[in-house]
PAZAPA-4460 file (N, C-alpha, C; in steps of 0.05 Angstrom, whole numbers, plus 32768, in hexadecimal, padded with zeros to 4 digits):
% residues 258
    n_x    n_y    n_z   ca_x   ca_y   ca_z    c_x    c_y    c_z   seq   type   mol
   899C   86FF   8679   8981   870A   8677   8978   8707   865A     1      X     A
   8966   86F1   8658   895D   86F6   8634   8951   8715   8627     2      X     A
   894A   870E   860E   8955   872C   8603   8934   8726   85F4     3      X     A
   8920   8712   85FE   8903   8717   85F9   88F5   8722   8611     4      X     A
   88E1   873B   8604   88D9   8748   861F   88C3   873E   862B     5      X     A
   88C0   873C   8649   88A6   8733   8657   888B   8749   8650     6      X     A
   889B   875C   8651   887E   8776   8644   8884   8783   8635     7      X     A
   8871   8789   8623   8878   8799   8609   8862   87A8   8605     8      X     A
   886B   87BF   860D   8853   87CF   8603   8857   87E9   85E7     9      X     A
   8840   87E8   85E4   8845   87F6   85B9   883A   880C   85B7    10      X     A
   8840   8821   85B8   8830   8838   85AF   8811   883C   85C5    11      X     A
   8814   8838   85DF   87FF   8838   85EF   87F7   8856   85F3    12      X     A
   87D7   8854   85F4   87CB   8869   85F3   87B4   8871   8606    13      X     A
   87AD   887D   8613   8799   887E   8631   878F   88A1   8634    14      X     A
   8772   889E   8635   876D   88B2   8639   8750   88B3   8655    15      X     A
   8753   88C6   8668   873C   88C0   867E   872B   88DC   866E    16      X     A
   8716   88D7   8665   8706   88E6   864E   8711   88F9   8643    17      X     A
   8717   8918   863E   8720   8920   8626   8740   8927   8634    18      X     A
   8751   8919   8646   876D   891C   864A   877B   890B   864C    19      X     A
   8789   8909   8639   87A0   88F4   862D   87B5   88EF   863E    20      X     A
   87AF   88DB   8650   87C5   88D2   8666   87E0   88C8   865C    21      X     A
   87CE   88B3   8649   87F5   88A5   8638   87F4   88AF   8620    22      X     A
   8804   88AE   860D   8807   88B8   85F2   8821   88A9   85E7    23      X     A
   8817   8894   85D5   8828   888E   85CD   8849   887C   85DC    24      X     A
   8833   8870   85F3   8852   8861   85FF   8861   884B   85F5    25      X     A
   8877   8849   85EC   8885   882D   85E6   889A   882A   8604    26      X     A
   888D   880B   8607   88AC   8803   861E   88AB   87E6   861D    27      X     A
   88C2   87DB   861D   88CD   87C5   8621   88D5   87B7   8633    28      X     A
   88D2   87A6   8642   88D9   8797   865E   88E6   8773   8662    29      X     A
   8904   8773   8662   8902   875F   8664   8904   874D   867A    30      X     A
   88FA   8735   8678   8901   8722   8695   8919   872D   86A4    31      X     A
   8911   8730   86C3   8928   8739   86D7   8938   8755   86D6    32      X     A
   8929   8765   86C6   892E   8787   86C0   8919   878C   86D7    33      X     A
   892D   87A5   86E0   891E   87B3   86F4   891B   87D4   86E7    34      X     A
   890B   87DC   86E1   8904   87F8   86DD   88F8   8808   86E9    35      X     A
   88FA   8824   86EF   88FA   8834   8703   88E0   884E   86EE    36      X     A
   88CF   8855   86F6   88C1   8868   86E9   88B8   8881   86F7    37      X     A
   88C7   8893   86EC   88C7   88AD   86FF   88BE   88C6   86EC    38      X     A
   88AD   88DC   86FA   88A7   88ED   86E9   8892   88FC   86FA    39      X     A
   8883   891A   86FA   887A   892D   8702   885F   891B   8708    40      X     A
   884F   892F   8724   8836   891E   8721   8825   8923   870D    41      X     A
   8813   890D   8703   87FA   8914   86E2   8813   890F   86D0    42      X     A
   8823   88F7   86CB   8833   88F8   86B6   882D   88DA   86B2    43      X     A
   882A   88C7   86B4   8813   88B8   86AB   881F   889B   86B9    44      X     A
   8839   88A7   86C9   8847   888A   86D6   8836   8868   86DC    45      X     A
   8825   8883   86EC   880F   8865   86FB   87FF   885D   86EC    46      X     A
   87EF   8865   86DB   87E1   885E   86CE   87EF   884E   86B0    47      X     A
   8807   8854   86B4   881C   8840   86A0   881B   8821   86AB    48      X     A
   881E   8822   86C9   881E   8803   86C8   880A   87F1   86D9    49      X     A
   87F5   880B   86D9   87D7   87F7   86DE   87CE   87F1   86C4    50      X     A
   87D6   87FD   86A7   87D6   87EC   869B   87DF   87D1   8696    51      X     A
   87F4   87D1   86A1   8800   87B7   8699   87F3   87A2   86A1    52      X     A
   87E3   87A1   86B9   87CE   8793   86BF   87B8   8792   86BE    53      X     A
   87A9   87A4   86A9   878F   87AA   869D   8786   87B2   86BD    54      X     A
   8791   87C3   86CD   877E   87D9   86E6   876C   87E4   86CF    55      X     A
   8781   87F5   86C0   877A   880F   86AB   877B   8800   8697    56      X     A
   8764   8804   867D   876B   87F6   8663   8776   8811   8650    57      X     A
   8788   880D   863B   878E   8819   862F   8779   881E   860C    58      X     A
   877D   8836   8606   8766   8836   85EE   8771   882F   85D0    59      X     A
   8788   883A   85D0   879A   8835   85B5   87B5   8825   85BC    60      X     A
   87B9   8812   85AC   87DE   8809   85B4   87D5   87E9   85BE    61      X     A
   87EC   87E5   85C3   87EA   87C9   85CF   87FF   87C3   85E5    62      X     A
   87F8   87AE   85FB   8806   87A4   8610   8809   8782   860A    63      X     A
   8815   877B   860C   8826   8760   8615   8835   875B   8628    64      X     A
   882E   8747   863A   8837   8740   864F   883C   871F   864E    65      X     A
   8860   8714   8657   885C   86F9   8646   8857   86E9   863F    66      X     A
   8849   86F6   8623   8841   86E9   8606   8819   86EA   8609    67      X     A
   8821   86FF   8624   87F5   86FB   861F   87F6   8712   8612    68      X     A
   87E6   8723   860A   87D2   872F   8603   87C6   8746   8609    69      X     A
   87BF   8754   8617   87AD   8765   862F   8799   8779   8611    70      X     A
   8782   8773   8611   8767   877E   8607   874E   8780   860E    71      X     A
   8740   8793   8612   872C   8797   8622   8716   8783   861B    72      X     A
   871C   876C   860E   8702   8758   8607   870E   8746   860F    73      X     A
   871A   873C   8615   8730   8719   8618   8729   8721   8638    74      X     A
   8723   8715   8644   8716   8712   8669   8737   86F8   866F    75      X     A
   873B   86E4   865C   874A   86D1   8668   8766   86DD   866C    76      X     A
   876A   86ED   8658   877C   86F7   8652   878A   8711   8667    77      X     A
   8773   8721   866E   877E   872B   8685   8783   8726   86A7    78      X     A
   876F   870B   86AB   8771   86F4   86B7   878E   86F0   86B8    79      X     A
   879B   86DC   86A4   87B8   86CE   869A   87C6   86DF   869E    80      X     A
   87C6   8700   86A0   87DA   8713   86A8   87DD   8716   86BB    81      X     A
   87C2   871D   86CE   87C4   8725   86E6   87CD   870E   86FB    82      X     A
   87CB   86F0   86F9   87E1   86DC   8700   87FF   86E0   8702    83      X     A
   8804   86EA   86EE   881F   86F1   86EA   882D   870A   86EC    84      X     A
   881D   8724   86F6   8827   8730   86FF   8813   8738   871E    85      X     A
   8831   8741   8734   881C   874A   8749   8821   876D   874F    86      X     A
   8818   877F   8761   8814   8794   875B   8812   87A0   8779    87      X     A
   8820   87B1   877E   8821   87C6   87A1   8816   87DC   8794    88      X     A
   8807   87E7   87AE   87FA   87F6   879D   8801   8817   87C0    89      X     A
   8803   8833   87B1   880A   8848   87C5   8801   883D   87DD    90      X     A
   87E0   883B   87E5   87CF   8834   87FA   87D1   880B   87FC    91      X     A
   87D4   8810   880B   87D6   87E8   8813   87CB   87D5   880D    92      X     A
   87AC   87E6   8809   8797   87D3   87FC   8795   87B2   880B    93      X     A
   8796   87B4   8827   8791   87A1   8832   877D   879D   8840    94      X     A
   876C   8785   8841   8757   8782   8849   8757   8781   8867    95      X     A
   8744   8793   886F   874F   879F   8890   8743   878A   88A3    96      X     A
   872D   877B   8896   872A   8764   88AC   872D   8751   88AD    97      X     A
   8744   8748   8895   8751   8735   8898   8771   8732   88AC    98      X     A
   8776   871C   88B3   878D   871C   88B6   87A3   8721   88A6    99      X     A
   87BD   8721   88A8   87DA   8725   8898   87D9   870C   8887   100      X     A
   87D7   86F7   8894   87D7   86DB   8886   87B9   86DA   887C   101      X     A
   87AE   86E1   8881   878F   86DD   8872   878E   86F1   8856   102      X     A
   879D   8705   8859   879C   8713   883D   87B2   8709   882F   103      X     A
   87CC   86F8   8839   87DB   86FE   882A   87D0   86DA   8816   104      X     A
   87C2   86C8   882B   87B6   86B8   881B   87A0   86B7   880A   105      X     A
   8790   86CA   880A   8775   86D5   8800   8776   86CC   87DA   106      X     A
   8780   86D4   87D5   878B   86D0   87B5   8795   86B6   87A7   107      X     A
   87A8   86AE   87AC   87AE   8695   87AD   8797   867E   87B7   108      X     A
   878A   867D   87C8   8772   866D   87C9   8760   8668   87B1   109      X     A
   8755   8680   87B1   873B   867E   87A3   8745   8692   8781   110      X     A
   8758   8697   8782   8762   869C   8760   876F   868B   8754   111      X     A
   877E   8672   8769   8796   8666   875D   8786   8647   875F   112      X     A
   8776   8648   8774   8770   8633   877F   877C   8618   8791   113      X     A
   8788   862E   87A2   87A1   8623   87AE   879B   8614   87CE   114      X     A
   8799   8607   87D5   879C   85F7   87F6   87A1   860D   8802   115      X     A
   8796   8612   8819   8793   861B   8830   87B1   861F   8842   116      X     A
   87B5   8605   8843   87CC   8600   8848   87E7   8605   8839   117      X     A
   87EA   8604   881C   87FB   860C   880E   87FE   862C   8810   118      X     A
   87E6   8633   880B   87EC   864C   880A   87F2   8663   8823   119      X     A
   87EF   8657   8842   87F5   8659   8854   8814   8654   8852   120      X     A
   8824   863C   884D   8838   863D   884A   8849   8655   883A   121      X     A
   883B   8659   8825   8847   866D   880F   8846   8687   881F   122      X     A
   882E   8691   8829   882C   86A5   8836   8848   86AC   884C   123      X     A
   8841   8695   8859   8863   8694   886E   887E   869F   886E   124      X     A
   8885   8696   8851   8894   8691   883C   8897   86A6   883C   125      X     A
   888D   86BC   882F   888A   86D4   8823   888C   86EB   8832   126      X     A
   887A   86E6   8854   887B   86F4   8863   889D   86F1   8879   127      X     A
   88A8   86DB   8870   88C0   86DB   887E   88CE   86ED   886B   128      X     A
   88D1   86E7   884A   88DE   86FA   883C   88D7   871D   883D   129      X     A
   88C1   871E   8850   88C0   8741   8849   88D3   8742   8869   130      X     A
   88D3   8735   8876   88D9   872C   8891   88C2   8736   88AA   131      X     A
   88AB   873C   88A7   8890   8733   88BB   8882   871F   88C2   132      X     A
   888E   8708   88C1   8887   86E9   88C6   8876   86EF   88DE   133      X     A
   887C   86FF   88F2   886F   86FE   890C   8858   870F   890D   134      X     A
   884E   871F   88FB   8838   872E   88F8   881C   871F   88EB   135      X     A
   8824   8706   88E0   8813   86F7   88D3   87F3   86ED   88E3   136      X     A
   87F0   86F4   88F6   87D7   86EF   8903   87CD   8708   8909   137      X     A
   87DB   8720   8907   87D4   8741   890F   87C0   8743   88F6   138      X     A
   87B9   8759   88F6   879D   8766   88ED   87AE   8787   88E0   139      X     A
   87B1   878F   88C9   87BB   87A7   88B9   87BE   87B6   88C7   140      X     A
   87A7   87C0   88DB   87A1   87D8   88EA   87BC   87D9   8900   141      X     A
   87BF   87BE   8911   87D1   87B3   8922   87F2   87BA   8911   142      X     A
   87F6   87C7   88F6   8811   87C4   88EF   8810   87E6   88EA   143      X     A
   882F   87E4   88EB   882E   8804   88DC   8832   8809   88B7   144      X     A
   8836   8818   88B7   8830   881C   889A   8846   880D   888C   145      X     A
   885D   8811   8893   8877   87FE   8881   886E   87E0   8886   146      X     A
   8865   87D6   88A2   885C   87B7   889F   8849   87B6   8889   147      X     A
   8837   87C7   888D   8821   87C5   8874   8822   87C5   885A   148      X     A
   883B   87CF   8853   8841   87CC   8834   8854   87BF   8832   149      X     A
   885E   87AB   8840   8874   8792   883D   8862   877C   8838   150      X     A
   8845   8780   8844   8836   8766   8848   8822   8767   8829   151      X     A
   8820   8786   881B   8812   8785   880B   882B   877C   87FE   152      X     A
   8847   8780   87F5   8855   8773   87E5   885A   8755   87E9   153      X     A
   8857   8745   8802   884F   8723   8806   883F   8720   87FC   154      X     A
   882A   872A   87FB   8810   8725   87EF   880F   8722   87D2   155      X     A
   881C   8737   87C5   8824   872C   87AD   8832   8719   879A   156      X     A
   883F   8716   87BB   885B   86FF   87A9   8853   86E7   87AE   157      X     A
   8839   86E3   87BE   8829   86C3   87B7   8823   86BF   87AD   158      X     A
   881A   86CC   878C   8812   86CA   877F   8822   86BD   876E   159      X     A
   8834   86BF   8775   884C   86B8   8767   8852   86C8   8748   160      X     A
   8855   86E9   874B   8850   86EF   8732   8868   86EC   8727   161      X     A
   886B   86F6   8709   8887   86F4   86FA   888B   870D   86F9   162      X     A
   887F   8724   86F9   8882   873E   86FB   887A   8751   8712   163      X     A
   8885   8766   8716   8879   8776   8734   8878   878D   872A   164      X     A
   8864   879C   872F   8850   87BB   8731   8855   87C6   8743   165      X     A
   8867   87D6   8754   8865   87EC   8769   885F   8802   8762   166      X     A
   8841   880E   876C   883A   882B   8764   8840   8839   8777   167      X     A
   8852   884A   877D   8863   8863   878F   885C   8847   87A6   168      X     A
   886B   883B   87AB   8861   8828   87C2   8867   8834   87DD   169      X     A
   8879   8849   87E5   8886   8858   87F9   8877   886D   87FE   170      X     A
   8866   8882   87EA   8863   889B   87EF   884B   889E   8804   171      X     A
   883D   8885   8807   8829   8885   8822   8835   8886   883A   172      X     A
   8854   8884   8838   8863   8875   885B   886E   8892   8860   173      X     A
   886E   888D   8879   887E   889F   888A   8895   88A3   8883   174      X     A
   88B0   88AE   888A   88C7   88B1   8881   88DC   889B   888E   175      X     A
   88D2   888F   88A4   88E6   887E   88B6   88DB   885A   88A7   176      X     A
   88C4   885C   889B   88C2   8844   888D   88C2   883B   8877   177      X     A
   88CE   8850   886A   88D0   8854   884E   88EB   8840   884E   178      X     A
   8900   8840   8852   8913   8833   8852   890B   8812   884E   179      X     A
   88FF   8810   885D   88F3   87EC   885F   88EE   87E2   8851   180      X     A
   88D8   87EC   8847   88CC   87E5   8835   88E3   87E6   8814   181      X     A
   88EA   8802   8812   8900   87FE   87FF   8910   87DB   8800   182      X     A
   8927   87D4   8815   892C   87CE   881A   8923   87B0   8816   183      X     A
   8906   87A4   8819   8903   8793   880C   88FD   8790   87F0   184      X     A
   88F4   87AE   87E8   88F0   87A6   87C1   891F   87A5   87B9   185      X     A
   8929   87B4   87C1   893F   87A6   87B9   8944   878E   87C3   186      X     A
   893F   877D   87D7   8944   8766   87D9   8937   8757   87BB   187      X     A
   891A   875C   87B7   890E   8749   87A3   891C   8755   878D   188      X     A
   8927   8771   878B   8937   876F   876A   894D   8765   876E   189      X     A
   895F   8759   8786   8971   874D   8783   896F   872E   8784   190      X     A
   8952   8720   877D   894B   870C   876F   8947   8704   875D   191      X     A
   8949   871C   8747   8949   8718   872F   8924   8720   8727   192      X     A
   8917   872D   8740   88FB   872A   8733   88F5   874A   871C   193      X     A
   88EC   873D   8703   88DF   874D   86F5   88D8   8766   8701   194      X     A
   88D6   877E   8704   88D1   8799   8715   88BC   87B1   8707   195      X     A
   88B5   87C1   8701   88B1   87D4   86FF   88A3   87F0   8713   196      X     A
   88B6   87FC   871F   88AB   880F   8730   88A9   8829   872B   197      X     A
   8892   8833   8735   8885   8849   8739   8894   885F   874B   198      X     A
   88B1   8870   874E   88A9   8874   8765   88C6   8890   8769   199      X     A
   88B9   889E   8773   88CD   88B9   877D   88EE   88B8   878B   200      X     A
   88EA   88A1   8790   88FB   8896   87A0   891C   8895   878F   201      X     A
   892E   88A2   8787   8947   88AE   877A   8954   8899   8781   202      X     A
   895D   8894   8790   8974   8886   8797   8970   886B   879B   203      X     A
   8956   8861   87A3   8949   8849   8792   8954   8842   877D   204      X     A
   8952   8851   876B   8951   8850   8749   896F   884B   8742   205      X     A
   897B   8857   8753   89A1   885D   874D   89A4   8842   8759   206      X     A
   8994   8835   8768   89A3   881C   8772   899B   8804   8767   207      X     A
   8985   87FE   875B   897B   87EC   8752   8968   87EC   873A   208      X     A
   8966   8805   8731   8956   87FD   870F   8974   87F9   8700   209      X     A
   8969   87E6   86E7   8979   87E5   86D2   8970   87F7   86BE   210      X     A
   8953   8806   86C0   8959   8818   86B4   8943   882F   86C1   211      X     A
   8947   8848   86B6   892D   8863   86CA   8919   8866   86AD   212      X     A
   890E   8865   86B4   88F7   8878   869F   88EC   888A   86A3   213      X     A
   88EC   88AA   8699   88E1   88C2   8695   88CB   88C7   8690   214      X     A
   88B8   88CF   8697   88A2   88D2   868C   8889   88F2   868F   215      X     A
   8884   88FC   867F   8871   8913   867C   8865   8917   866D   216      X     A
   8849   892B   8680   8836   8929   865E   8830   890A   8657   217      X     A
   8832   88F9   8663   882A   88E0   865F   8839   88D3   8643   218      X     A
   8852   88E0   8645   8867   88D5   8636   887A   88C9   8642   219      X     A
   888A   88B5   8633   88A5   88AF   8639   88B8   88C4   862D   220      X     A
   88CA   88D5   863B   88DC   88ED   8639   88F4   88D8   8638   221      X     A
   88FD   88CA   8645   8914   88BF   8645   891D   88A4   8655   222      X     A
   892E   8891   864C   8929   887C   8653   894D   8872   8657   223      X     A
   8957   886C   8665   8975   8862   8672   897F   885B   8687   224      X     A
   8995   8852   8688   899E   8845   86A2   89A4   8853   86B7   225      X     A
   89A7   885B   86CC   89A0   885E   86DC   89BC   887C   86E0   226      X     A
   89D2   886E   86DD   89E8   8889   86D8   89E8   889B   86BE   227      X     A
   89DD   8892   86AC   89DF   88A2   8698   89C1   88B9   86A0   228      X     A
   89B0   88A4   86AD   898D   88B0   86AE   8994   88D2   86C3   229      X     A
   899D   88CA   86DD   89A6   88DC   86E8   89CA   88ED   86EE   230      X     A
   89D8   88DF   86DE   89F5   88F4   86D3   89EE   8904   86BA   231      X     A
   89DD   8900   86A9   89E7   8910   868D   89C8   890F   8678   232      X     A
   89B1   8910   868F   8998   8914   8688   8994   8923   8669   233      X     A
   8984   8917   865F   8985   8939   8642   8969   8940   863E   234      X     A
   8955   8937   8644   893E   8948   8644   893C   895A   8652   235      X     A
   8930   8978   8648   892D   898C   865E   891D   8988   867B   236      X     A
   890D   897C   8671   88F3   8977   867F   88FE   895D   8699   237      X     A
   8910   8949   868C   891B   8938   86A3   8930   8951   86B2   238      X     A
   8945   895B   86A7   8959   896B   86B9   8945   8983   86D3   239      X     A
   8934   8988   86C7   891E   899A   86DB   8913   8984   86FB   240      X     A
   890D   896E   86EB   8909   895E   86FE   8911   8952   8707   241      X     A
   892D   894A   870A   893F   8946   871E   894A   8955   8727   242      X     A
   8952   8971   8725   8950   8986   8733   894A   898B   8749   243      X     A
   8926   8988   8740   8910   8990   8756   891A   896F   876A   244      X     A
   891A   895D   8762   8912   8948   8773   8926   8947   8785   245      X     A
   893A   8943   8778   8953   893B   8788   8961   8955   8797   246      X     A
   8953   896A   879B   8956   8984   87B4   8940   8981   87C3   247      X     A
   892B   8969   87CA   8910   897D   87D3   8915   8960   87E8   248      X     A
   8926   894A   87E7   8929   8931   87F0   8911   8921   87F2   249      X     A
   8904   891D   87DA   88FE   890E   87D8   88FD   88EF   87CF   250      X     A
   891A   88E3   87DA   8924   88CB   87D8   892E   88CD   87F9   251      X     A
   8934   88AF   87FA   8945   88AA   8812   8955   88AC   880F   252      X     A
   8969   88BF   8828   897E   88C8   882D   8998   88AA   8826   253      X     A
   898B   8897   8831   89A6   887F   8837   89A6   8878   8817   254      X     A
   898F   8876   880C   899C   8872   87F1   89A2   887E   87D6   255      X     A
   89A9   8899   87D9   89A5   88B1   87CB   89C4   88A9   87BD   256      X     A
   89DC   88A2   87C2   89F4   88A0   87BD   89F2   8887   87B3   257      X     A
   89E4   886E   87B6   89EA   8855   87B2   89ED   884C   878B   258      X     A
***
């Protein structure tokens, strides 16, 4: 794993008019790190890494993403990012009258400027890797909620990004499709893809971040690997909240030990 980071963010600062969401964040990300970001709700998780894709612009600090830039005047520049990274978002954000293959090609066409046909292929591709190949002519409405957020994560990986955004990607699903969907973001971290997730999910984190990040008050509280993050926690504020989390089950049961 090289030891130059794909994102670097410096002293980032965000405020939605007079309440200071981030304060002061530093984080580091390198190629094929998976990081896990966990913390109370209003602690500034999500709004951490819709910056990374200029969703949210930040007011003080700086983002880098590899080797661009992200500033609220450079248009190419958050362009050149948003190529390179793609992004799941809680709600599916799928266009309901399109087809499975019509949204998951939608992007790639007319952003990438891609053949019809290629990107039909790619789509394929992508939708065999979430494994819904056969839903590809269905209509969103026609799937249940775990199909629906496997297809918003195909959708992203046509893009072919170098980085991936999951915001709580699970906490919209039911409890019997929560698994699935898990189930394929560890497949893609066991590709080696770049990660950063959003998400309540405990035993997720114990199985596949290389590292957790803490966060409150729209701070970083604490930042480590995954046995040290939850064996020998030292912020007060993290030990309270694993506490609460990990008695109230909110993680999946199958991977709570992993």
């Amino acid at each position: 794993m090289t030891t130059t980071p794909i994102i670097r963010i410096e002293k980032a600062n965000k405020w939605f008019g007079q309440f200071q969401v981030l304060t002061d964040v530093d984080l580091e990300v390198r190629p094929g790190e998976r990081i896990v970001i966990c913390g109370p709700s209003g602690s500034g998780k999500s709004t951490l890494i819709r910056c990374i894709n200029h969703l949210e612009k930040i007011e003080k600090g700086r983002i880098e993403v590899d080797g661009i830039e992200l500033s609220g005047h450079q248009r190419k520049s958050v362009d050149a990012v948003r190529r390179e990274v793609g992004m799941v978002f809680q709600q599916f954000n799928l266009f309901p009258h399109l087809t499975v293959l019509q949204n998951c090609t939608l992007s790639p066409m007319h952003s990438l400027g891609i053949a019809r046909e290629q990107a039909e292929e790619t789509a394929m591709k992508f939708l065999k890797r979430v494994r819904i190949p056969e839903q590809a002519q269905k209509y969103p409405s026609q799937l249940s909620g775990g199909q629906q957020q496997r297809v918003a994560i195909a959708r992203a990986l046509c893009m072919n990004p170098k980085i991936m955004l999951f915001d709580e990607p699970t906490s919209a699903l039911d409890p019997e499709m929560v698994k699935e969907v898990l189930d394929t973001m560890i497949s893609l971290a066991e590709d080696g893809m770049t990660m950063l997730c959003v998400t309540h999910e405990m035993g997720f984190a114990r199985q596949v971040a290389d590292r957790v990040i803490f966060m409150a008050d729209g701070r970083v509280l604490e930042v480590a690997p995954p046995k040290t993050f939850f064996g020998s926690p030292q912020h007060s504020k993290l030990k309270a909240f694993l506490g609460q989390i990990l008695n109230s089950g909110e993680h999946h049961p199958t991977l709570q030990h992993a």
